[in-house]
Structures are given as C-alpha cells and as structure tokens.
C-alpha positions as a Markdown table, in Angstrom:
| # | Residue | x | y | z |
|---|---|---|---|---|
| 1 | Unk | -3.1 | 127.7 | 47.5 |
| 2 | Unk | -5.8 | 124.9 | 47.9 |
| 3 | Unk | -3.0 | 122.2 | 49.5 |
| 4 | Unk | -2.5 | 125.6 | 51.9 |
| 5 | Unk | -6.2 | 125.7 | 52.7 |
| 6 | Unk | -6.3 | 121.7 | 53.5 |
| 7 | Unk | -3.4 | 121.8 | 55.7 |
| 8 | Unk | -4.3 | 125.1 | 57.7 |
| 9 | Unk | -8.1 | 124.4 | 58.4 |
| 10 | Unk | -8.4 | 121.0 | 61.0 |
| 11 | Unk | -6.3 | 118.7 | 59.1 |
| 12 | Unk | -2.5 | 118.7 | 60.4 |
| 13 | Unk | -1.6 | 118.3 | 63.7 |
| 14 | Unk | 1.7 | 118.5 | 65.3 |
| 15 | Unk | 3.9 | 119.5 | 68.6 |
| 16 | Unk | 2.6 | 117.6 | 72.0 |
| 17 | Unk | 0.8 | 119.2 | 74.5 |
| 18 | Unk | 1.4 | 118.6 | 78.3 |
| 19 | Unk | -1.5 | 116.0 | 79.3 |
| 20 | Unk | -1.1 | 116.3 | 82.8 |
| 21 | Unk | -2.5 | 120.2 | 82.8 |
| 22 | Unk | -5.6 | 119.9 | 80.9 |
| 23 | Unk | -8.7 | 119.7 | 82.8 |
| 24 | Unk | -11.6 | 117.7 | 80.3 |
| 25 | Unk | -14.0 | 120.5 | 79.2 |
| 26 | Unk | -17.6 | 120.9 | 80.1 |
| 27 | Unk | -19.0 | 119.2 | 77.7 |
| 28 | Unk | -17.0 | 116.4 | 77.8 |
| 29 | Unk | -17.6 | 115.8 | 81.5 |
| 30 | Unk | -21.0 | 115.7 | 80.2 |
| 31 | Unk | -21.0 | 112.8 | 78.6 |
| 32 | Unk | -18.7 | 110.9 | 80.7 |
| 33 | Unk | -18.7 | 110.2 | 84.4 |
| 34 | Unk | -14.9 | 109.9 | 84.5 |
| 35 | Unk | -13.4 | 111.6 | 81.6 |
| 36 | Unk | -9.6 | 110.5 | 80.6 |
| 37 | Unk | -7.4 | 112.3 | 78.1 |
| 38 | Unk | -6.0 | 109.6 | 76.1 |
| 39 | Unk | -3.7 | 112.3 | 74.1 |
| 40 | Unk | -3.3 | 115.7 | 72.8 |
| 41 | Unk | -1.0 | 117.5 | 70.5 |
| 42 | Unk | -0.9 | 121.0 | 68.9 |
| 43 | Unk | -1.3 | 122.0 | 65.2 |
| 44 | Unk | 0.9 | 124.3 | 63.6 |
| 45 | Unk | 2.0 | 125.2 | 60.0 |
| 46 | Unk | 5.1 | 127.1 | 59.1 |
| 47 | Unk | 5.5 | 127.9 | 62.9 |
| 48 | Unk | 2.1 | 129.4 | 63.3 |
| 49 | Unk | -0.5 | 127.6 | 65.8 |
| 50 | Unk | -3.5 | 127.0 | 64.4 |
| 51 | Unk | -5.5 | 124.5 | 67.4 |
| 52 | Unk | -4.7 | 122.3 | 70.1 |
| 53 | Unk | -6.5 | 119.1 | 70.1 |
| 54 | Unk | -7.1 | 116.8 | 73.0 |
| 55 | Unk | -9.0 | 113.2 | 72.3 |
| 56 | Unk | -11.0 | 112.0 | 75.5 |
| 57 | Unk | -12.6 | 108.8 | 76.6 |
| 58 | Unk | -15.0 | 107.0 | 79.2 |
| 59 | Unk | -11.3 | 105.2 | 80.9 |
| 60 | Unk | -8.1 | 105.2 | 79.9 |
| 61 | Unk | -6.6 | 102.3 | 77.7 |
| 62 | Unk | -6.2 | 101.4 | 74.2 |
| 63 | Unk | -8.2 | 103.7 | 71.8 |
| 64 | Unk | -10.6 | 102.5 | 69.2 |
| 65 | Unk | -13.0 | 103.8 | 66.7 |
| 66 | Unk | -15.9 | 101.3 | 68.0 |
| 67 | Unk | -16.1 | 102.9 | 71.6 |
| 68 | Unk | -17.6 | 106.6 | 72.2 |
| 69 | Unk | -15.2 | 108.9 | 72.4 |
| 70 | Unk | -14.6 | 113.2 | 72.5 |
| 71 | Unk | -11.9 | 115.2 | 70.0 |
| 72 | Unk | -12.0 | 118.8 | 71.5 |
| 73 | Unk | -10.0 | 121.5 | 69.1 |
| 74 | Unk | -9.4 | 124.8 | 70.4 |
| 75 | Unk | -8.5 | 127.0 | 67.7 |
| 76 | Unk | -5.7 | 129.9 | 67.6 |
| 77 | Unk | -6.8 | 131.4 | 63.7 |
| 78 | Unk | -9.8 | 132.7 | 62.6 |
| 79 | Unk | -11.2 | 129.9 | 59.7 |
| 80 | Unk | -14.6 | 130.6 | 58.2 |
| 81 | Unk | -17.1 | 127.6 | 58.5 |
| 82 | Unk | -17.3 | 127.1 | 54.8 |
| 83 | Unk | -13.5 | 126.5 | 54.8 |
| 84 | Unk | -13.7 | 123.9 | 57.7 |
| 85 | Unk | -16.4 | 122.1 | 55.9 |
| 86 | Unk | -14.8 | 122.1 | 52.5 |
| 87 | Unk | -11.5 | 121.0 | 54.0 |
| 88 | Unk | -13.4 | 118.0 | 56.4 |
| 89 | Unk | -15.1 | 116.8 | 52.7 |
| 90 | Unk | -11.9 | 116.5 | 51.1 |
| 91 | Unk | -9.7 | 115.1 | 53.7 |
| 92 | Unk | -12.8 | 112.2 | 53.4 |
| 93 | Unk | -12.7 | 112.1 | 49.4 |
| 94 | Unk | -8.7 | 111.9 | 50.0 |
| 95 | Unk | -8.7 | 108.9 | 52.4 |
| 96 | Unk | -11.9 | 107.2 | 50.8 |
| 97 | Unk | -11.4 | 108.2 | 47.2 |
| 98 | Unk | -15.0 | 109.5 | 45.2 |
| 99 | Unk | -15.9 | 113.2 | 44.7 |
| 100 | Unk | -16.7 | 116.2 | 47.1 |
| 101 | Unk | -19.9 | 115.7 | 45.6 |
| 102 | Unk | -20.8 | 112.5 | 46.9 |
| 103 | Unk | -20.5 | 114.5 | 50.8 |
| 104 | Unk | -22.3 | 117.5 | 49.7 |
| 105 | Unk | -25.0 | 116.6 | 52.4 |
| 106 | Unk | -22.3 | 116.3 | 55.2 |
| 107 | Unk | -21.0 | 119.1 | 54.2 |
| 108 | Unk | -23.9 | 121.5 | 54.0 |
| 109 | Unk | -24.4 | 120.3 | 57.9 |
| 110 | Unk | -21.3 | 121.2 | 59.4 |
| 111 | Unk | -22.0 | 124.6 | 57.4 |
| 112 | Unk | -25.2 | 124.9 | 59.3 |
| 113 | Unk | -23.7 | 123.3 | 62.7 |
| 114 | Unk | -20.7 | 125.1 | 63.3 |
| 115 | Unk | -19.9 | 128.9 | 63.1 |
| 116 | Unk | -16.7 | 130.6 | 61.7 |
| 117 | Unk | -13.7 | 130.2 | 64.2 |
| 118 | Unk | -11.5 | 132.6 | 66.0 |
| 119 | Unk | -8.6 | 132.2 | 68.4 |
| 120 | Unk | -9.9 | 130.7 | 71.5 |
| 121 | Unk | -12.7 | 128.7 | 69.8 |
| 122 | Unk | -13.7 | 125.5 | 71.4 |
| 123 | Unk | -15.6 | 122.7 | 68.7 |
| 124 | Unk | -16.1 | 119.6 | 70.5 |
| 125 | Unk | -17.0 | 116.6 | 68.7 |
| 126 | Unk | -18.5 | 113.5 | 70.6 |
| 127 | Unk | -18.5 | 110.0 | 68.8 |
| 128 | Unk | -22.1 | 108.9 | 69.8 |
| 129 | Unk | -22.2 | 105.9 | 67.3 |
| 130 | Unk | -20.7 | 104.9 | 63.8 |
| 131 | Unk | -23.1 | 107.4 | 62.2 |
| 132 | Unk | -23.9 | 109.8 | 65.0 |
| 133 | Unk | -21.8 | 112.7 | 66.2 |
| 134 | Unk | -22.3 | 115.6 | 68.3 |
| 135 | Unk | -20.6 | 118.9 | 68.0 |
| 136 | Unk | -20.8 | 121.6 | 70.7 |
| 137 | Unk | -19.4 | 124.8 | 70.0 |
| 138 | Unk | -17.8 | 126.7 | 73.1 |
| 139 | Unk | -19.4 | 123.9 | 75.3 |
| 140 | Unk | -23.3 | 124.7 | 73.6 |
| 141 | Unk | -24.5 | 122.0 | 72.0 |
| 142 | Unk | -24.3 | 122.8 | 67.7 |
| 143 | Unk | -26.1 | 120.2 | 66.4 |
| 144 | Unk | -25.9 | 116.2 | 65.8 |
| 145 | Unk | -25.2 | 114.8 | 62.6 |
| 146 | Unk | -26.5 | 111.6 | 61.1 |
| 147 | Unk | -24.4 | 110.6 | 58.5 |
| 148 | Unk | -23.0 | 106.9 | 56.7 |
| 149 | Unk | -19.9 | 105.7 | 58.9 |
| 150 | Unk | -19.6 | 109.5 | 60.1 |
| 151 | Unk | -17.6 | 108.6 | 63.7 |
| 152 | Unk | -14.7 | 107.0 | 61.6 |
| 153 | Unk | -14.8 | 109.3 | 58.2 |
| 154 | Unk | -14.9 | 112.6 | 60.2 |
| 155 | Unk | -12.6 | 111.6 | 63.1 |
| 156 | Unk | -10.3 | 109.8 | 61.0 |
| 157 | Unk | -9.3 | 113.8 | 59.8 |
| 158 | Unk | -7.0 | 113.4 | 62.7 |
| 159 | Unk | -6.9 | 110.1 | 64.2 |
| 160 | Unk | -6.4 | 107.6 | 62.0 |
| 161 | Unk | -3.1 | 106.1 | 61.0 |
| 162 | Unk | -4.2 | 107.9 | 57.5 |
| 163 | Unk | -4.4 | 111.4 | 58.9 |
| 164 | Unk | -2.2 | 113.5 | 57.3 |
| 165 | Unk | 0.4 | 113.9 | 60.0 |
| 166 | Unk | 0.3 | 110.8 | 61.7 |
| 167 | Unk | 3.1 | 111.4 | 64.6 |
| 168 | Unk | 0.0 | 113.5 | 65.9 |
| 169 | Unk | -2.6 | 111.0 | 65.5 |
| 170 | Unk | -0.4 | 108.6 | 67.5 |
| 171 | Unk | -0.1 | 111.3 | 69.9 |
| 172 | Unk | -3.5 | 111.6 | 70.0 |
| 173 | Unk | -4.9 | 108.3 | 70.7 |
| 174 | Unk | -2.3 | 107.6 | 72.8 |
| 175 | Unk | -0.3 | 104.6 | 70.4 |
C-alpha cells in the first residue's frame, strides 16, 4: 500500500498534454515578463488522472536546474497535505539515499505551506535559487521555503532523469 501512496501523491507523471493551449498561470506571469512552457505532461495511475503538470521558464531553450524556473500541478484527486509531504521526503531519501528523518524540517514546511488537495487544485512552485522556492497555492502565495539544495531535491520529484517516470520528465523539460 505505501509504493501506492508514492506513486499516487506528485510522484509519477505520464500522458502529454497539448502545449500549444495552455495559457501560463497568474502566478507564473508574475514572475516572468515572458513566460514559455518548456513542457507538460499528465499523471495518471491505473487509468485514473491524478494532475497535469506544466514546467515554465523566463525563454524558451534548453532547461537546467541552475536557471529560475516554475512547475505548476493542477491536481484531479483529493490528497491530504500530510500525504504530499511524506511522499516529497521519500522520493528525496530514494534518489539521495539517508532517512525521512534527516528531512523532517522540509517536511514539517510543506505541511504548514500547502493545504490538502482536491480536483482542480493549482500548487505552483517557483525555483527562486538552489535553496529557495516558492509555492503559491491557487495563484496565493503559500509560503517560501529555505532549505539545503531544495530547487534540485524537490523539483527533481519530477524533472530529473531520476524521477520515477522519466518519459515525463523528458516531456517536461522539454529533452
């Protein structure tokens, strides 16, 4: 039941999206002048959607963890905000190795930051620096977290060539 948990919260993506018909979202116009969606796909397990994704940037090009960037999820299931935390920590402690206890920090913040989800739910997460991100939560502002090498460990979830369903991370950042 706990691999069911991991892969159902914010952890698998799947299926492409259409690029050309999304529009960036509030907050992501925000905080760039020119917003470009460098890729988006949609998550689904056993056939049932649980959030599309859609990864934006300052311009279009080749996507990299060093630049700012903005991961918007717009969720289809309801997911409680302890179950998104506990999954974030231990997609971490499965790419990094260690313990869930050595994020129990990180993940008593994205407790406090984000509420429980429901279909339609817009979390947007904005990679402000290596150790800064922002999350707004239908286009309100959450919080910001300060946390060690947080833009990489937290986006990696579903960008990185490491994520758990990697066809979608290429989809994603558009490699």
């Amino acid at each position: 039941m706990k691999k069911l948990a991991i892969n159902t919260s914010a952890i698998v993506l799947g299926a492409s999206v259409s690029l050309a018909a999304q529009n960036p979202p509030p907050e992501v116009s925000r905080h760039f002048s020119t917003p470009e969606l460098q890729g988006a796909a949609t998550t689904r397990a056993w056939g049932i959607k649980l959030f599309d994704a859609s990864l934006w940037q300052e311009t279009a090009g080749r996507f990299s963890f060093n630049q700012k960037f903005a991961l918007t999820l717009i969720y289809s299931q309801r997911f409680s905000k302890e179950r998104i935390a506990d999954n974030t920590v231990s997609e971490i402690v499965r790419v990094e190795g260690g313990s869930e206890d050595d994020h129990k920090s990180l993940r008593q913040k994205l407790v406090n930051c984000i509420p429980d989800v429901r279909n339609g739910f817009r979390i947007t997460g904005v990679a402000e620096s290596a150790s800064r991100v922002s999350l707004y939560v239908q286009g309100r502002k959450g919080c910001t977290i300060d946390y060690p090498n947080l833009r990489e460990r937290f986006f990696s979830i579903w960008l990185a060539p490491t994520s758990r369903d990697r066809r979608a991370a290429k989809r994603l950042t558009g490699v």
